[in-house]
PDB file with one MODEL, atoms N, CA, C and O in Angstrom:
MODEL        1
ATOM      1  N   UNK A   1      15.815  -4.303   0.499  1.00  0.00           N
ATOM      2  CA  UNK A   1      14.876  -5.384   0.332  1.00  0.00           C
ATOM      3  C   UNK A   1      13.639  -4.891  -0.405  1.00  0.00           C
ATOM      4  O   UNK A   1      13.247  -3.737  -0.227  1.00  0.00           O
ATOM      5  N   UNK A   2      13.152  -5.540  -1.044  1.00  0.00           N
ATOM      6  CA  UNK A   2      11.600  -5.520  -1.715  1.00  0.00           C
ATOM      7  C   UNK A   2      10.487  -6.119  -1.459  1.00  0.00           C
ATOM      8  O   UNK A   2      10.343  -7.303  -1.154  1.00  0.00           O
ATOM      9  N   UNK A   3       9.748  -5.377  -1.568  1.00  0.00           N
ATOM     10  CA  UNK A   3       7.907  -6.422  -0.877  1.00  0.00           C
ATOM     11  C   UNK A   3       7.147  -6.525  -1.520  1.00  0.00           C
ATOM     12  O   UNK A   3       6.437  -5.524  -1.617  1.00  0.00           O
ATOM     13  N   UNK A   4       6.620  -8.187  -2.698  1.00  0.00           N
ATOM     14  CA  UNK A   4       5.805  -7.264  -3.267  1.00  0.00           C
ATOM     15  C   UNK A   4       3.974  -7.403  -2.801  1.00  0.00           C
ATOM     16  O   UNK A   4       3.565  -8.131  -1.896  1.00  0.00           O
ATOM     17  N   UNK A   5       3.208  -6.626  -3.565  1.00  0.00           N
ATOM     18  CA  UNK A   5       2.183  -5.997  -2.686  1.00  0.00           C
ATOM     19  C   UNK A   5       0.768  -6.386  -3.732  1.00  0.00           C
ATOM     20  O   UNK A   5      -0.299  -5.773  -3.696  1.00  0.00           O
ATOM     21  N   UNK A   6       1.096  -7.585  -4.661  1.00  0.00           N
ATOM     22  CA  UNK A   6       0.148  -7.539  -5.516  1.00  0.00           C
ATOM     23  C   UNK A   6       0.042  -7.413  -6.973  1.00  0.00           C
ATOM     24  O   UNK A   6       0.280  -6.236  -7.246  1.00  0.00           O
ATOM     25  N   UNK A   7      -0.207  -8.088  -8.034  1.00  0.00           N
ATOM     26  CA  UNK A   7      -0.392  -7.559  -9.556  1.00  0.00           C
ATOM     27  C   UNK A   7       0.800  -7.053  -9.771  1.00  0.00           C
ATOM     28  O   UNK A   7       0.828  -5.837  -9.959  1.00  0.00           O
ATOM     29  N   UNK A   8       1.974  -7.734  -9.805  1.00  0.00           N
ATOM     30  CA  UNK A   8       3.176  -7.757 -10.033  1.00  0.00           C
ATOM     31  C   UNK A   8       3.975  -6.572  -9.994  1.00  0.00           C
ATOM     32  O   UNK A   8       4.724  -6.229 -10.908  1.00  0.00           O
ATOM     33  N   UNK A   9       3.745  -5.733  -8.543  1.00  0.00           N
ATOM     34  CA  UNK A   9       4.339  -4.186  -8.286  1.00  0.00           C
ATOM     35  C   UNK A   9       4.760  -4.839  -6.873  1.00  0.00           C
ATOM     36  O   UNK A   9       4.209  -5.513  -6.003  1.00  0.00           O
ATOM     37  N   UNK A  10       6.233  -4.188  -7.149  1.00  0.00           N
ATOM     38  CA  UNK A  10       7.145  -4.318  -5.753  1.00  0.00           C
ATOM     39  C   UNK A  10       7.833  -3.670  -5.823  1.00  0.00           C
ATOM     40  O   UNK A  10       8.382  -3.313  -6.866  1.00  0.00           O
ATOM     41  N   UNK A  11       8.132  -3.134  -4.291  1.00  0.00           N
ATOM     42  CA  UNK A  11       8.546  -1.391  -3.937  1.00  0.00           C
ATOM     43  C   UNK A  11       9.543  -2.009  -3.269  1.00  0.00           C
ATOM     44  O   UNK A  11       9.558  -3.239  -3.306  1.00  0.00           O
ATOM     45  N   UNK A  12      10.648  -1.249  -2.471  1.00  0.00           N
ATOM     46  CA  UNK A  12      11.573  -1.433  -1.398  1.00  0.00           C
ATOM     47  C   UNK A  12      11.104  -1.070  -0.411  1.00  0.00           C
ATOM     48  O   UNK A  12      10.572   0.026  -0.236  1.00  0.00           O
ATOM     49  N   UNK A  13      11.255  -2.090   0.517  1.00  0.00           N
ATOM     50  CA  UNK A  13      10.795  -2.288   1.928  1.00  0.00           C
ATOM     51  C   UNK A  13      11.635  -0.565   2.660  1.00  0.00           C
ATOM     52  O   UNK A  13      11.555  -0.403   3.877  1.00  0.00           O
ATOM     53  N   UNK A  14      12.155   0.228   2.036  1.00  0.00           N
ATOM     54  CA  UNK A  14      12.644   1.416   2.678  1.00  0.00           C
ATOM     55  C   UNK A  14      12.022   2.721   2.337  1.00  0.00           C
ATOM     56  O   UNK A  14      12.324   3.809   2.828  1.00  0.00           O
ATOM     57  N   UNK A  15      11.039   2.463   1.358  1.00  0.00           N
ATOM     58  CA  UNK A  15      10.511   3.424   0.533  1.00  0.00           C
ATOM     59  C   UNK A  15       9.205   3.783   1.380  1.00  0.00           C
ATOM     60  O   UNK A  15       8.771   4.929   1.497  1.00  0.00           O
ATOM     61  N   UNK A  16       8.611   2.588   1.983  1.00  0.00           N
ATOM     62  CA  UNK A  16       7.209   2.289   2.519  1.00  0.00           C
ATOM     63  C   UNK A  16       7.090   3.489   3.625  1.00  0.00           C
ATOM     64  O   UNK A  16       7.846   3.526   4.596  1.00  0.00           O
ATOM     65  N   UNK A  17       6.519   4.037   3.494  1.00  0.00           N
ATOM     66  CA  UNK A  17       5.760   5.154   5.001  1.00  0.00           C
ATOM     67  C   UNK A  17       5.001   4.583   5.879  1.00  0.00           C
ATOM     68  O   UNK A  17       5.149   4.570   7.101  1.00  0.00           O
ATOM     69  N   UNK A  18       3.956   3.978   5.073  1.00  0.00           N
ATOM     70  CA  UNK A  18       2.711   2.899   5.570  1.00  0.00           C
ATOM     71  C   UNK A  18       2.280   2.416   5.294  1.00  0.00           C
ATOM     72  O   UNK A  18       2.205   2.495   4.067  1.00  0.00           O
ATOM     73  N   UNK A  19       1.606   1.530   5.817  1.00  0.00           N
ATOM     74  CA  UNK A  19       0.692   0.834   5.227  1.00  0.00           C
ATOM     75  C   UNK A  19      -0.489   0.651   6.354  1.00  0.00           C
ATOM     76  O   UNK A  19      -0.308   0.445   7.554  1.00  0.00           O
ATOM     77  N   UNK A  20      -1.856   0.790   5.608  1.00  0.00           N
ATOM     78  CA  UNK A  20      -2.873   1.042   5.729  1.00  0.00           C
ATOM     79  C   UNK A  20      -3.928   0.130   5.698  1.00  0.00           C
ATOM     80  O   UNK A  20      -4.181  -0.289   4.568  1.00  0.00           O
ATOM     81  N   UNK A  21      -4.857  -0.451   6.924  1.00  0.00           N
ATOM     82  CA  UNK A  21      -5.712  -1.430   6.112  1.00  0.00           C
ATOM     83  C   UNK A  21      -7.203  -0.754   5.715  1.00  0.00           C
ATOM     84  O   UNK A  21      -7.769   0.051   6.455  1.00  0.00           O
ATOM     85  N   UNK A  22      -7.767  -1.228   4.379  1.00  0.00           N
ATOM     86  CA  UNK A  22      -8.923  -0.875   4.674  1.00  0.00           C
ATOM     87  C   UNK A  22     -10.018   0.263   5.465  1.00  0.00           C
ATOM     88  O   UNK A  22     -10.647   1.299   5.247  1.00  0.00           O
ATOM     89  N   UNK A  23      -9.855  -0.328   6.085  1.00  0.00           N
ATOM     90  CA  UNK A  23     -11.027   0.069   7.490  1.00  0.00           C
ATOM     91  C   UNK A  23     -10.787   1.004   8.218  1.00  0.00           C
ATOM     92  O   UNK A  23     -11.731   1.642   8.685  1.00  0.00           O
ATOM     93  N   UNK A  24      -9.246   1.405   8.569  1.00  0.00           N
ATOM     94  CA  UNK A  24      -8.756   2.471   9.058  1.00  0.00           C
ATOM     95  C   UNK A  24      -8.591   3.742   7.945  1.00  0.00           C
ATOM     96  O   UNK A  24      -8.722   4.907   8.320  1.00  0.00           O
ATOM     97  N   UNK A  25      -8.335   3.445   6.746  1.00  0.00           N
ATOM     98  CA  UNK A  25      -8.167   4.262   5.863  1.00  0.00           C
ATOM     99  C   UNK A  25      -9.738   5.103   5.015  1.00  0.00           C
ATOM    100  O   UNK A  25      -9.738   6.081   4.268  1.00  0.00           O
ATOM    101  N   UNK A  26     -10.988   4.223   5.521  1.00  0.00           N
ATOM    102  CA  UNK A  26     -12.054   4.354   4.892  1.00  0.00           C
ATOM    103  C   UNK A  26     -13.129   4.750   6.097  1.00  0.00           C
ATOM    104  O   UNK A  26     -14.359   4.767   6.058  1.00  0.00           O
ATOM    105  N   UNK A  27     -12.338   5.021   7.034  1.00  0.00           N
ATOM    106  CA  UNK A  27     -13.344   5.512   8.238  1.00  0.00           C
ATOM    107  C   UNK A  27     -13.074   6.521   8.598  1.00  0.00           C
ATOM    108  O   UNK A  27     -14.022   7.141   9.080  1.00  0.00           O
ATOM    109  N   UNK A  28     -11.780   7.209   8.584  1.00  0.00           N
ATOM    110  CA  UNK A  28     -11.032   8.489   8.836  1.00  0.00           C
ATOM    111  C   UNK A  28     -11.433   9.610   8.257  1.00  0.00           C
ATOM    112  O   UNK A  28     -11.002   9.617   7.104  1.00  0.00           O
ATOM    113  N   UNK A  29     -12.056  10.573   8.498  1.00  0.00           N
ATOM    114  CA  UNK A  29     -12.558  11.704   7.337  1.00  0.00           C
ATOM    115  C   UNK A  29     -10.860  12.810   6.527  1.00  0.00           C
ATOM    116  O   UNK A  29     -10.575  13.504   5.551  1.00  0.00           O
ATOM    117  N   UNK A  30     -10.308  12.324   7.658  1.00  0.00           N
ATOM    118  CA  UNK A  30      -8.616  13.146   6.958  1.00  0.00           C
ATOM    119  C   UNK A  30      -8.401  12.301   5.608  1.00  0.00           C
ATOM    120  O   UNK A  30      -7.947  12.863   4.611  1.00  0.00           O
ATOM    121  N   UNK A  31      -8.684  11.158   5.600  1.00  0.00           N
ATOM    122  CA  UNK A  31      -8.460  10.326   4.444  1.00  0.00           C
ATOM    123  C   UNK A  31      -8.745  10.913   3.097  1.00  0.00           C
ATOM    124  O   UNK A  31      -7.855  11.102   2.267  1.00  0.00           O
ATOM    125  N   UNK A  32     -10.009  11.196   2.899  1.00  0.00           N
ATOM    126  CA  UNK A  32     -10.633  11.692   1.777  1.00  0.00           C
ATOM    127  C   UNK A  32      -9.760  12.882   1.511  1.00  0.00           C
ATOM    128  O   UNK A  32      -9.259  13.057   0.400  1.00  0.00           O
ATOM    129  N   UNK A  33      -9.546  13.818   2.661  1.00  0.00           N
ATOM    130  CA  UNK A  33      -8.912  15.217   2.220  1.00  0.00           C
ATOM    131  C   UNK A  33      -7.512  14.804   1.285  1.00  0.00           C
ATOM    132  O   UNK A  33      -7.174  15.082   0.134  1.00  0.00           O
ATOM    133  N   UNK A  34      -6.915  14.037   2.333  1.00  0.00           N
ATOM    134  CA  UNK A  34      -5.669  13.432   1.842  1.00  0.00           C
ATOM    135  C   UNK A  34      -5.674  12.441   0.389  1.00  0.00           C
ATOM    136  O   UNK A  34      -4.550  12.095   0.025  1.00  0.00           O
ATOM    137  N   UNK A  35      -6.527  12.094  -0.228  1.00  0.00           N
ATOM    138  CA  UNK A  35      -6.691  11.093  -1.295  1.00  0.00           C
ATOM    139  C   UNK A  35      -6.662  12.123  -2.650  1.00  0.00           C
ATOM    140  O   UNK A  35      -6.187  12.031  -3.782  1.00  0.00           O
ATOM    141  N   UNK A  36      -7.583  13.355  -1.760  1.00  0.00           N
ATOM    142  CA  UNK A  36      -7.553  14.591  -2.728  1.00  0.00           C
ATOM    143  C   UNK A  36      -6.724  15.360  -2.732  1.00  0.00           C
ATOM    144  O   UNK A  36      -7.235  16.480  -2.701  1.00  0.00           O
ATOM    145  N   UNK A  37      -5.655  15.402  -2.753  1.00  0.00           N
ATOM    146  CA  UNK A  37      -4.545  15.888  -2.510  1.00  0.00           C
ATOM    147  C   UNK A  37      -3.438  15.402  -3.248  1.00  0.00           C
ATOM    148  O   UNK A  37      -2.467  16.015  -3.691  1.00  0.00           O
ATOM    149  N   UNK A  38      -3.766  14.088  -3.316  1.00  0.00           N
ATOM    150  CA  UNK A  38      -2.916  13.405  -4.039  1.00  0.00           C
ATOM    151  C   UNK A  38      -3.471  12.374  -5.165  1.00  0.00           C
ATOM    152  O   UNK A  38      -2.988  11.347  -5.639  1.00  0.00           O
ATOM    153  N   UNK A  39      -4.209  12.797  -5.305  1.00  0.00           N
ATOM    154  CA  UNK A  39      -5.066  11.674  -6.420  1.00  0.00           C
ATOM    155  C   UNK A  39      -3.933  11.371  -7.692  1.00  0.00           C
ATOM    156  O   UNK A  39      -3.722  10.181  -7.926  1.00  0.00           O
ATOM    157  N   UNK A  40      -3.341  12.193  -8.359  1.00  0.00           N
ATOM    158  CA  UNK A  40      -2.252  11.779  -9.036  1.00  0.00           C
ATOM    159  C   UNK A  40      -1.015  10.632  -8.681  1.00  0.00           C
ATOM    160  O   UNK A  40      -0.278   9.852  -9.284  1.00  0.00           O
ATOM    161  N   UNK A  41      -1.234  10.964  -7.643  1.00  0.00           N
ATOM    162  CA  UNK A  41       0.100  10.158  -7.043  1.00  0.00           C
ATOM    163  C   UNK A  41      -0.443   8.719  -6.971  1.00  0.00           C
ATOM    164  O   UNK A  41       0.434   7.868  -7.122  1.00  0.00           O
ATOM    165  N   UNK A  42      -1.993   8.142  -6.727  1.00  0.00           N
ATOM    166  CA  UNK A  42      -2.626   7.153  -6.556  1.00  0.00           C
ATOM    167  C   UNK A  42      -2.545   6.111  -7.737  1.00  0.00           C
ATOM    168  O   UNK A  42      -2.783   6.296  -8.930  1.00  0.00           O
ATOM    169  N   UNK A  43      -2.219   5.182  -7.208  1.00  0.00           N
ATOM    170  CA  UNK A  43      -2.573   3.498  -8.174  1.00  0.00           C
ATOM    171  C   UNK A  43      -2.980   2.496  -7.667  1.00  0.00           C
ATOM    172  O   UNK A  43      -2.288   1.924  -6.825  1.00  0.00           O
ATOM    173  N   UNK A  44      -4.307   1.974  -8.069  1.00  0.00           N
ATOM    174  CA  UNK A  44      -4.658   0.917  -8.030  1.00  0.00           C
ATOM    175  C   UNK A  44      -3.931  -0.192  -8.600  1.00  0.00           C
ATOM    176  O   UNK A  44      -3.654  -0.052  -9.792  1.00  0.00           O
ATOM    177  N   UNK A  45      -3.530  -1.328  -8.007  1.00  0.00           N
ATOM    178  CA  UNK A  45      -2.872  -2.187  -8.403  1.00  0.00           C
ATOM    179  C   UNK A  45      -3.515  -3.692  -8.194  1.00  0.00           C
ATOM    180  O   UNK A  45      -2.917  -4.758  -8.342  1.00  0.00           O
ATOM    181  N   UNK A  46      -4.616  -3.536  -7.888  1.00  0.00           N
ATOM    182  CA  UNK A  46      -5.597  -4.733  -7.764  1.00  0.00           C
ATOM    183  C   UNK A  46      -6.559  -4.734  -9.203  1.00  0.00           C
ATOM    184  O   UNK A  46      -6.446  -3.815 -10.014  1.00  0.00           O
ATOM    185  N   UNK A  47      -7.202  -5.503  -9.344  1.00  0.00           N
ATOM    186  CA  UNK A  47      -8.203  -5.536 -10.626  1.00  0.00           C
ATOM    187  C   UNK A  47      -9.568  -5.782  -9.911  1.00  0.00           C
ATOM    188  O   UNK A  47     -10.510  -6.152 -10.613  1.00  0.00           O
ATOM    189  N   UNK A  48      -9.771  -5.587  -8.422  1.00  0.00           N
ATOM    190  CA  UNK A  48     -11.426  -5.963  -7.824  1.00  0.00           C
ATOM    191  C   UNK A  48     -11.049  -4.736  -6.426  1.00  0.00           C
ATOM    192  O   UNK A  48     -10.585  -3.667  -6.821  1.00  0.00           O
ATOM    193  N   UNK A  49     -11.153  -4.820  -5.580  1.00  0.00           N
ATOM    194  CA  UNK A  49     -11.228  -4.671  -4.564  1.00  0.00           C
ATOM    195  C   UNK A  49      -9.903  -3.987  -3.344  1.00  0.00           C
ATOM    196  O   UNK A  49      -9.498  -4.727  -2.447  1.00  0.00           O
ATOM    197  N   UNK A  50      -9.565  -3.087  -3.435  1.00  0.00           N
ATOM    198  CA  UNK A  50      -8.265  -3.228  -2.323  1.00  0.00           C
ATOM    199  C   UNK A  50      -8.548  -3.479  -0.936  1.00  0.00           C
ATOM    200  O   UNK A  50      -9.695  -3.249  -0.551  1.00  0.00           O
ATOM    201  N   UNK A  51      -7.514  -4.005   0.049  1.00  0.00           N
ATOM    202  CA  UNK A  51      -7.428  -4.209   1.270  1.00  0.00           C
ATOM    203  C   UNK A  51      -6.704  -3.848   1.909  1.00  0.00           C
ATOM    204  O   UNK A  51      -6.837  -4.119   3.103  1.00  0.00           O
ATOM    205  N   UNK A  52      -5.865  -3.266   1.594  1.00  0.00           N
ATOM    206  CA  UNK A  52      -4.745  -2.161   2.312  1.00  0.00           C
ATOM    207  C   UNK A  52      -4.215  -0.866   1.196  1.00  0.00           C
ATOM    208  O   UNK A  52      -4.418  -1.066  -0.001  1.00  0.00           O
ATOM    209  N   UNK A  53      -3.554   0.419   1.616  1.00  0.00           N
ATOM    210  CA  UNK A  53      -3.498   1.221   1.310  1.00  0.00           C
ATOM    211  C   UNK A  53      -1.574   1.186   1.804  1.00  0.00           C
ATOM    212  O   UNK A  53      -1.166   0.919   2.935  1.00  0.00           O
ATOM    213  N   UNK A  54      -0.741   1.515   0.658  1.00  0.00           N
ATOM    214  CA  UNK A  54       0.240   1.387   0.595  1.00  0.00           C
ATOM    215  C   UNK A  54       1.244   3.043   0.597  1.00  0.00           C
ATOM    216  O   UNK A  54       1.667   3.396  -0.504  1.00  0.00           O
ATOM    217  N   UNK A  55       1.511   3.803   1.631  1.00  0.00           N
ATOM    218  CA  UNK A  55       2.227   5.073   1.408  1.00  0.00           C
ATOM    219  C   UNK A  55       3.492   5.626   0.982  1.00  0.00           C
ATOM    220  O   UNK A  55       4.056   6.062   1.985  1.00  0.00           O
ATOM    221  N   UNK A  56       3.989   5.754   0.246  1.00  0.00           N
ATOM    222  CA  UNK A  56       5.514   5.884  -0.245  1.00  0.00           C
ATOM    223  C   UNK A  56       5.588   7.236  -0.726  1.00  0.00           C
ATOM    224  O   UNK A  56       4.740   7.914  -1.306  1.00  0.00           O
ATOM    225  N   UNK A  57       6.964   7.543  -0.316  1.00  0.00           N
ATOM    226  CA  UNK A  57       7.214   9.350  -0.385  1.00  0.00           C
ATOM    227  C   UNK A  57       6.844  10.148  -1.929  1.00  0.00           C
ATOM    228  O   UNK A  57       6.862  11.338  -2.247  1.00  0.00           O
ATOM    229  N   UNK A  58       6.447   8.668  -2.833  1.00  0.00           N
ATOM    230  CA  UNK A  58       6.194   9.006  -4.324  1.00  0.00           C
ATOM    231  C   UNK A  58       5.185   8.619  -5.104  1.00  0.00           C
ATOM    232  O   UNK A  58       5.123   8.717  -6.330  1.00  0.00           O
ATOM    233  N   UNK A  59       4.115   8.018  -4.110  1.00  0.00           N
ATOM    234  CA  UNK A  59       2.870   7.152  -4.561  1.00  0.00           C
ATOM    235  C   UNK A  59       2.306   6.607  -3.805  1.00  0.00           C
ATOM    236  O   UNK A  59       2.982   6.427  -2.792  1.00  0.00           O
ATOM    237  N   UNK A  60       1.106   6.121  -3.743  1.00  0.00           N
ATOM    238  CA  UNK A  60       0.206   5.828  -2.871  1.00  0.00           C
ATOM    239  C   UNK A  60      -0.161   4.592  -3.539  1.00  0.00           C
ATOM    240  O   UNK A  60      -0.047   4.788  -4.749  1.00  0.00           O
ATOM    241  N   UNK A  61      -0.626   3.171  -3.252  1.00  0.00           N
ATOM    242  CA  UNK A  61      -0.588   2.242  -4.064  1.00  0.00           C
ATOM    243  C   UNK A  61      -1.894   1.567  -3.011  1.00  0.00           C
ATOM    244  O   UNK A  61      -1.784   1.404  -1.796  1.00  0.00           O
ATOM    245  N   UNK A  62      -3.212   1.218  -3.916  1.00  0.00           N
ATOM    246  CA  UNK A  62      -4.365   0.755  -3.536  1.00  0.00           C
ATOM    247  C   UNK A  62      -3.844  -1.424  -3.568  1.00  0.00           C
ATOM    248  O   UNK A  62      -3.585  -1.899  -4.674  1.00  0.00           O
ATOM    249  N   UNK A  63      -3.805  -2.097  -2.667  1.00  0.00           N
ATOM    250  CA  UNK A  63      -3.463  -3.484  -2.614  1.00  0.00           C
ATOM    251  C   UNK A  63      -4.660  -4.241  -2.513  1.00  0.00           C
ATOM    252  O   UNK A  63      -5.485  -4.089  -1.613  1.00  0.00           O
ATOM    253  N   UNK A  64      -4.746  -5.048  -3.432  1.00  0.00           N
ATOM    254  CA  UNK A  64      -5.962  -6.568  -3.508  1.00  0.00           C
ATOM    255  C   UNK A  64      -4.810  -7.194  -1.781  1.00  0.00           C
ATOM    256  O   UNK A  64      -5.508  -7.797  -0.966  1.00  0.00           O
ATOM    257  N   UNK A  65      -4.218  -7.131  -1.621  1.00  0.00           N
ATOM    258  CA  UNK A  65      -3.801  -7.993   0.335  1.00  0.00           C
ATOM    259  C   UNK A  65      -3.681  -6.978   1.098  1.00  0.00           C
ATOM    260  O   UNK A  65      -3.314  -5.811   0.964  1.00  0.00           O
ATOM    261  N   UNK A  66      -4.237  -7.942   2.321  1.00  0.00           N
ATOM    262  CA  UNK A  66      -4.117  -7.432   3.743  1.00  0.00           C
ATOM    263  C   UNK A  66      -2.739  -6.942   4.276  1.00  0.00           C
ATOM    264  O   UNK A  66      -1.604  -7.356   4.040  1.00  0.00           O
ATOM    265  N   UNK A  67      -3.127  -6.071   4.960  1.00  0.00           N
ATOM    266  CA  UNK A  67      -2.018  -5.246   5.363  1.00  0.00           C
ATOM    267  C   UNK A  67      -1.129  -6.499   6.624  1.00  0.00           C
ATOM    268  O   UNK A  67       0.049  -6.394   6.965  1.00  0.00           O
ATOM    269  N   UNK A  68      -1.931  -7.396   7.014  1.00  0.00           N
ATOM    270  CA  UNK A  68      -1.326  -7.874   7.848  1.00  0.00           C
ATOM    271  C   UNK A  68      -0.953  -9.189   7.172  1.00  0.00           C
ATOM    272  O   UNK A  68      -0.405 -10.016   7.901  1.00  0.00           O
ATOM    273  N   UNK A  69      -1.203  -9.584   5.634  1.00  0.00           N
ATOM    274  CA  UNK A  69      -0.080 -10.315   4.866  1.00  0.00           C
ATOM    275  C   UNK A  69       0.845  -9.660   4.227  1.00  0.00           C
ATOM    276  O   UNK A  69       1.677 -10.384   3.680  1.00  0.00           O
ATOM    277  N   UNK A  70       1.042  -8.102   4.064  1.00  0.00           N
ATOM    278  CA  UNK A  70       1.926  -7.554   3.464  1.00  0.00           C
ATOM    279  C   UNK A  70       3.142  -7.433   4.858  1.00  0.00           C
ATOM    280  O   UNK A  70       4.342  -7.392   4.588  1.00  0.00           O
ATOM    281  N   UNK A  71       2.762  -7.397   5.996  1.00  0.00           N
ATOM    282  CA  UNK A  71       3.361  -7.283   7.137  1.00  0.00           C
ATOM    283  C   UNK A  71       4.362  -8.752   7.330  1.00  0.00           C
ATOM    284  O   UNK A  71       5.513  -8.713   7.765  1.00  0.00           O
ATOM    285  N   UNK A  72       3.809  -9.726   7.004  1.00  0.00           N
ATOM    286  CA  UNK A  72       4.500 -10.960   7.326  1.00  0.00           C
ATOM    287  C   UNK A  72       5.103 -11.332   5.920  1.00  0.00           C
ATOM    288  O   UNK A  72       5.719 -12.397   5.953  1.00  0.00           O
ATOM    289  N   UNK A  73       5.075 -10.703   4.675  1.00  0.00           N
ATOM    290  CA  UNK A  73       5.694 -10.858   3.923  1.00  0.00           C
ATOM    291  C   UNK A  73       6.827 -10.195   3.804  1.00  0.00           C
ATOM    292  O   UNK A  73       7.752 -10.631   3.119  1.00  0.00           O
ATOM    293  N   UNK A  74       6.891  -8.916   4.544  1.00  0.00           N
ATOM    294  CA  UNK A  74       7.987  -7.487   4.739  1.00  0.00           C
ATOM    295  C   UNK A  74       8.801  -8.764   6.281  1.00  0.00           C
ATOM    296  O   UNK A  74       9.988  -8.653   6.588  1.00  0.00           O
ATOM    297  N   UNK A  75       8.221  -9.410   6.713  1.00  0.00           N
ATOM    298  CA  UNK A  75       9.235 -10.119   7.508  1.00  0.00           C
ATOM    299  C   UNK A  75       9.833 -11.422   7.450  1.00  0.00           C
ATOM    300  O   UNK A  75      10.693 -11.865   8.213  1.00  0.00           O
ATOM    301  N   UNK A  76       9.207 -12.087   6.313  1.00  0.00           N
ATOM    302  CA  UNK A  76       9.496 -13.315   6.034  1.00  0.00           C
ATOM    303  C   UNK A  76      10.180 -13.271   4.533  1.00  0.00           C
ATOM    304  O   UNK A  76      11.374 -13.549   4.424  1.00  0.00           O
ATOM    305  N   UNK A  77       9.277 -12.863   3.211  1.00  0.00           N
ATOM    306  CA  UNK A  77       9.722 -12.987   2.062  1.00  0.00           C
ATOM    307  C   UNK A  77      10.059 -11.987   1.256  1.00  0.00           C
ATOM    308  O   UNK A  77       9.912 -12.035   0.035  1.00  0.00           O
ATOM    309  N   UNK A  78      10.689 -10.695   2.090  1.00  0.00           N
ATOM    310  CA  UNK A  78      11.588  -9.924   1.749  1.00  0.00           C
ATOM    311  C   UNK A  78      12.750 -10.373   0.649  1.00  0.00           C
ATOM    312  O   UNK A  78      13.437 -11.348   0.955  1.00  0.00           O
ATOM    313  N   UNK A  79      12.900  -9.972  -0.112  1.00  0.00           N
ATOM    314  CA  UNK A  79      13.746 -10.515  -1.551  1.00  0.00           C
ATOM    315  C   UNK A  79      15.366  -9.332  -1.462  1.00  0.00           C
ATOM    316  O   UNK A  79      14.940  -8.179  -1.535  1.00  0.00           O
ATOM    317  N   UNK A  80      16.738  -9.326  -1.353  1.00  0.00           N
ATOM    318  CA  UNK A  80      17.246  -8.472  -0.996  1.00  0.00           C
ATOM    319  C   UNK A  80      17.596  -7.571  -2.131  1.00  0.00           C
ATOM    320  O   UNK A  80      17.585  -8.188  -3.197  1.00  0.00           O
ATOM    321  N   UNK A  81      17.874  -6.427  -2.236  1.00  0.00           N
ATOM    322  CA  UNK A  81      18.310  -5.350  -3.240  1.00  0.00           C
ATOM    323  C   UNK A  81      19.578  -5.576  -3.587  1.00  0.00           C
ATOM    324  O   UNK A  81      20.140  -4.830  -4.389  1.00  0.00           O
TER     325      UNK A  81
ENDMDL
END
């Protein structure tokens, strides 16, 4: 299945590690270490603002939606592979 997550990028719902909102991801001081670590691997996929933080074993993907509409979209409008 596929989810997509924004600005026309959609991953497989099997690929996902996590997902992240905001607030948890921007309050954590491991975060920063971890952002630097992987800054290559990072994409913004919004054009303003992200609201969730997207983890996959091959990229890290910054989302304009809430983690808890990417959540009900991974359970409702899952598209199949």
């Amino acid at each position: 299945m596929y989810i997509h997550f924004g600005e026309e990028t959609i991953i497989k719902t099997k690929d996902i590690i996590a997902i992240i909102d905001k607030n948890s991801f921007t309050s954590s001081t491991n975060m920063d270490e971890f952002l630097q670590k992987y800054k290559d691997q990072s994409e913004h996929i919004t054009k303003g603002s992200y609201k969730s933080v997207i983890v996959t074993a091959e990229q890290i993907y910054f989302s304009p939606l809430a983690s808890s509409t990417l959540k009900k979209r991974s359970q409702k409008w899952a598209v199949s592979d």
